[in-house]
Residue, then its C-alpha position, 0 to 999 in steps of 0.5 A: x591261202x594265208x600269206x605266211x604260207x604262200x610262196x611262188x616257188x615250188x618244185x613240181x615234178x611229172x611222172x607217169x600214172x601208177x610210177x615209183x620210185x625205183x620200181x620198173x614196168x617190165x623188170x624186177x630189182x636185178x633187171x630180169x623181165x617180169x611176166x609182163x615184160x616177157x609177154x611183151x618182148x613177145x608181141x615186140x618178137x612176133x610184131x617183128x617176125x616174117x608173117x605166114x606165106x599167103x596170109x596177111x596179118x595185121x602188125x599187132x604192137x605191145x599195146x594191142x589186147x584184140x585177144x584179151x578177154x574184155x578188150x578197152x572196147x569191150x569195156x566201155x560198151x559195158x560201162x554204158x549199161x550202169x547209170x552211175x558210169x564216169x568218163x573214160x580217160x586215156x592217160x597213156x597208150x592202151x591204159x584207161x582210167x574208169x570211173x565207174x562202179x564195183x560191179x565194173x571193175x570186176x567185170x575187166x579181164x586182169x590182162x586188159x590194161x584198164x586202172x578202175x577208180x571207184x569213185x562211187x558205189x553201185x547206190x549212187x544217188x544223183x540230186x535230181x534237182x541239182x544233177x549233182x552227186x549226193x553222199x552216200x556215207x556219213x563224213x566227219x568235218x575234217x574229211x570234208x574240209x579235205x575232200x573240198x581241193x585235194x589238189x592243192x596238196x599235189x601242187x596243182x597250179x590249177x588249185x591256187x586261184x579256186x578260192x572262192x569255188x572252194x568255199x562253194x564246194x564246202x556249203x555243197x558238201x554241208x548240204x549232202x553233195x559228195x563233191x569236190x572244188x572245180x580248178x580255176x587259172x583266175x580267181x572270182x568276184x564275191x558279189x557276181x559269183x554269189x549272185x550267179x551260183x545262188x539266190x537270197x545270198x546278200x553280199x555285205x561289206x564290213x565296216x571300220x567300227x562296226x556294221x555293215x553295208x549292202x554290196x551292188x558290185x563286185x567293187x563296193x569295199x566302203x569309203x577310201x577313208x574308212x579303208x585307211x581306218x582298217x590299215x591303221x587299226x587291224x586289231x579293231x578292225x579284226x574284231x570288228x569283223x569278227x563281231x559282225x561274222x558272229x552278230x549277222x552272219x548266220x550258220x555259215x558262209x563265204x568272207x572274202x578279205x583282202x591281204x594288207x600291205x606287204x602281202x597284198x591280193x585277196x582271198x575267199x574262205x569260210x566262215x562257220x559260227x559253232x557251239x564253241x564259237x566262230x571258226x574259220x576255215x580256208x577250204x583251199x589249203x584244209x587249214x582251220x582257225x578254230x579259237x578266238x586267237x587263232x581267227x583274230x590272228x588271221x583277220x588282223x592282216x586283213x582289210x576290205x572284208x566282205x561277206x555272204x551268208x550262205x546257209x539261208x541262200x538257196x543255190x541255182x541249179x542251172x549254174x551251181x554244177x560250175x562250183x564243182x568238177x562234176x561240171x566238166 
């Protein structure tokens, strides 16, 4: 993300899923049980009263549904009938979040404590090559640029070090992959990430004055002395890279810069060249550098850019499911 609105503090705050504030479970505002509570403080009073004599019974708890008319089992045998099935998460005690279809969610008894998140349609269609989600609905850029790390949002720790993975999901996204970016607790190399993701991604890095040079490592940024031209002169060398991006960049693809003193660290975002001219885009926090201006502004506390045009590049299909959460 852009230095001037990073910052290591932040409040985070942990509930429960489906919480409110001042809303509780089993009682209304003026502290009278609802019809759950009531249905629970009644398991709770037979859980705790004598069973029958001469029969043994087996202790039923607040959580049990055995006499609900889907139980959690039942759910999940039905689920593995439809081919567009999500994994079952527990988050609480009885309560399970399905990602799955319509048709599943209106199959799940109202008593059954099961929350359905539907995530795809009944027409899922799955990229055979890729294994991968495609999209099933027309998106405007903007949704896409938000769809990339929604995460990061929710301060998620976990959506602050995927820069480069975002900048992946969003050239999936452009190519018809109804995606979102994995989480990530360290950040990625431009040159082994691209070369491991894709194919025909040649990674250059961007030079003082102008031109480029072929990138072999990770590490290949240019000379030390050509770097100290960068730090000295960050206006040229924001037109530089802006010149290069528009001159051999292609349609799109990932730059990833390096933060000049006093910010420091590096970050990976896109790059898009448009009708109205270059754009950038950081996929990680949905902010976009849309004028000559805004990209100069932004490219000027940088040095060590480097690039992959990635619109002519071809992804891996044995590694590109990395990029993406449908890889977990």
């Amino acid at each position: 993300m852009s230095p001037s609105y990073y910052s290591e503090m932040y409040l985070q705050h942990h509930g429960i899923l489906g919480q409110k504030w001042g809303v509780r479970r089993f009682q209304d505002k003026s502290g009278r049980l609802t019809s759950l509570g009531k249905r629970l403080k009644a398991a709770v009073g037979k859980q705790k009263a004598p069973s029958d004599e001469g029969k043994s019974k087996k202790p039923k708890s607040e959580w049990d549904h055995s006499e609900s008319k889907l139980s959690l089992q039942k759910v999940s045998e039905t689920i593995k009938k439809f081919s567009d099935t999500r994994k079952i998460q527990q988050y609480s005690p009885g309560i399970a979040l399905v990602k799955a279809t319509k048709d599943i969610a209106d199959s799940v008894a109202p008593d059954v404590k099961v929350k359905t998140e539907l995530m795809r349609t009944s027409k899922l269609q799955v990229d055979s090559k890729t294994n991968l989600p495609m999209k099933d609905k027309t998106w405007s850029n903007e949704d896409d640029i938000k769809a990339v790390n929604p995460g990061f949002k929710n301060f998620d720790e976990n959506t602050k070090s995927n820069c480069v993975l975002c900048t992946c999901t969003y050239d999936l996204r452009q190519r018809g992959y109804d995606v979102q970016a994995n989480k990530a607790s360290y950040g990625y190399g431009l040159y082994s990430s691209m070369n491991h993701w894709y194919t025909g991604a040649e990674c250059r890095y961007i030079q003082f004055g102008g031109g480029y040079g072929v990138m072999s490592s990770d590490t290949d940024v240019g000379t030390e002395a050509d770097l100290m031209q960068q730090l000295q002169n960050p206006d040229q060398y924001a037109d530089d890279v802006m010149n290069e991006l528009i001159k051999n960049g292609g349609k799109r693809g990932n730059l990833c810069v390096c933060w000049a003193p006093p910010y420091g660290g590096a970050h990976s975002i896109v790059y898009e060249n448009t009708p109205k001219g270059l754009r950038i885009v950081d996929c990680q926090t949905a902010e976009v550098y849309d004028t000559p201006q805004k990209c100069h502004e932004l490219l000027k506390q940088t040095y060590a850019c480097r690039y992959a045009n990635l619109d002519k590049a071809e992804v891996n299909p044995d590694t590109i499911h990395e990029v993406t959460n449908e890889g977990n």
